[in-house]
N, C-alpha and C positions, 0 to 999 in steps of 0.2 A: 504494500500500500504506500510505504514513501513515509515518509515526514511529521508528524504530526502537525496540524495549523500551529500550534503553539509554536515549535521547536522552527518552524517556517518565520514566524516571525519575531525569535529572535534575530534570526541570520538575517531579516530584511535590516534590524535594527540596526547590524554590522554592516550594513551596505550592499547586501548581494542580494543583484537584482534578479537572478534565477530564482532565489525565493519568491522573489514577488511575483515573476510568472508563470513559477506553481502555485503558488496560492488563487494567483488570479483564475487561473485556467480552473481550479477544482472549485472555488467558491463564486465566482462571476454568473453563470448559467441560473441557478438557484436564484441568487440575488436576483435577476433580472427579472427573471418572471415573478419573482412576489412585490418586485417593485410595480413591474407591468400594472398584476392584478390589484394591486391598492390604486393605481392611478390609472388606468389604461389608456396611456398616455406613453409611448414608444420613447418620445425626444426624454422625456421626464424619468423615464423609467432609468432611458441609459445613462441619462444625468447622475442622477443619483446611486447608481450603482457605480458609477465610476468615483462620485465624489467618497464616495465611504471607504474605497482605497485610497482615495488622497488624503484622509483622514487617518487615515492608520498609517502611513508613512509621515506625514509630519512632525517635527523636533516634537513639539509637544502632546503626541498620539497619549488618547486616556486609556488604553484598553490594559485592562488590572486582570491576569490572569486568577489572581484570587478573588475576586468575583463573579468568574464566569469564564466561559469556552468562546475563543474568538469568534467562532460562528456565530454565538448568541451578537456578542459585539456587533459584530455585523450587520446581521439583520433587521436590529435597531438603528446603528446609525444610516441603514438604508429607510426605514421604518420612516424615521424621524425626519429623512431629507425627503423623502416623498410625502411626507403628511406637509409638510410647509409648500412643496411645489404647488399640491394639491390645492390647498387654503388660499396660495396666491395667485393661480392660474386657474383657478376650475377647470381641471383639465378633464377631458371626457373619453369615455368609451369607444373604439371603435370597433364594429364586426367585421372580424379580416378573415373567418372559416369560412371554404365554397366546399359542398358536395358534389361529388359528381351524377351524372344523369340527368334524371328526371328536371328541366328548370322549375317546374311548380314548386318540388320537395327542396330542389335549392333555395328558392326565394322562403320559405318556408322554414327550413333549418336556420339562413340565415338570421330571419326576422326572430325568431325565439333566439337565437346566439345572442344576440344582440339584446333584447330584454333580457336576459339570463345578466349579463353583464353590466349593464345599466342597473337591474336590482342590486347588483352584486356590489356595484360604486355606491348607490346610494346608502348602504348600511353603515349603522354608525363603526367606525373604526376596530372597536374591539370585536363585533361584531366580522365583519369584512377580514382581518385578519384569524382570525378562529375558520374561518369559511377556505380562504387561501392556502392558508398552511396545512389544514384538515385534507377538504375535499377534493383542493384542484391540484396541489403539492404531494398530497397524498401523506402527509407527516403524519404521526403517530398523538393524539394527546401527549404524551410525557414528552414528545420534541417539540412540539408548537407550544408549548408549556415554557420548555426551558427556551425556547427562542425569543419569545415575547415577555419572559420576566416574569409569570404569575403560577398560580396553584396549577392542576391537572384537572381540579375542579370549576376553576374559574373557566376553562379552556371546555372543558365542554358543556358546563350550563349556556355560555355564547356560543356556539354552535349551534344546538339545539335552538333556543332564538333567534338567533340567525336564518335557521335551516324553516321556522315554522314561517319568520318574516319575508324569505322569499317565496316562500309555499302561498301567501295571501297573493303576492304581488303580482305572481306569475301564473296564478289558477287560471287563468283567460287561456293559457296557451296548453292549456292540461300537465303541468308539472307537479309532481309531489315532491314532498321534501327528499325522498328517496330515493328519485328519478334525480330530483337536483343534486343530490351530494355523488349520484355516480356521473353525470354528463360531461364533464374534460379530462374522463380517465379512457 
């Protein structure tokens, strides 16, 4: 497997930048898409997933391995730059999945993509992240847990929430909370 993130970024601390293009290489993909999915917003996505490694190489980087696993770091300071982009851009959803065949069932898949997504934006944050890290990430309770900083309970009571708040939203297009937490797997 290589390195551990940690033992990675001491050696970035030292200055080697092959640490940082294994670090980037293993943590950037993850990052991006849970940035995507709190903002769905592409420019803002790759923004901030880039800024969070420019954050963690700077003299004055915070990341306290006795508080936490740098992935956790991570995905907060990507958390955190995408919740401000968001706040100051209202940045929006778009539907970029095509099916092939049929155009009706295209135009059709599209249009629920797309309200899937838009429910999915509009939920409040803890909410939306529980949904992310859970359904679409496929993360485990105890990893969406330790990623976002809170209990294992807290993580899935917002789920559940989540999952029932897009089930109102999205009943027009016949989804269940059940059908919603399997649909971008």
């Amino acid at each position: 497997m290589g390195p551990s993130d940690e033992e990675l970024y001491r050696r970035i601390r030292k200055g080697d930048r092959e640490a940082l293009a294994a670090l980037y290489e293993r943590r950037e993909p993850a990052l991006y898409r849970y940035a995507l999915q709190l903002t769905g917003n592409r420019a803002t996505a790759e923004e901030s997933t880039h800024e969070a490694f420019l954050q963690l190489i700077q003299p004055g980087a915070r990341f306290d391995a006795l508080r936490g696993s740098l992935e956790a770091y991570l995905y907060g300071a990507v958390r955190n730059l995408a919740r401000a982009a968001y706040r100051v851009q209202g940045v929006g959803i778009v539907g970029e999945r095509a099916a092939e065949g049929d155009i009706v069932a295209t135009l059709i898949e599209e249009e629920t993509t797309r309200a899937l997504n838009v429910a999915v934006r509009n939920l409040p944050l803890g909410y939306r992240e529980a949904v992310v890290l859970c359904d679409l990430e496929e993360r485990s309770y105890e990893d969406a847990a330790r990623l976002v900083g809170c209990p294992v309970g807290t993580i899935r009571s917002r789920l559940f929430r989540a999952r029932r708040l897009l089930a109102m939203k999205l009943r027009p297009y016949g989804m269940s909370p059940e059908r919603i937490a399997r649909r971008e797997r």
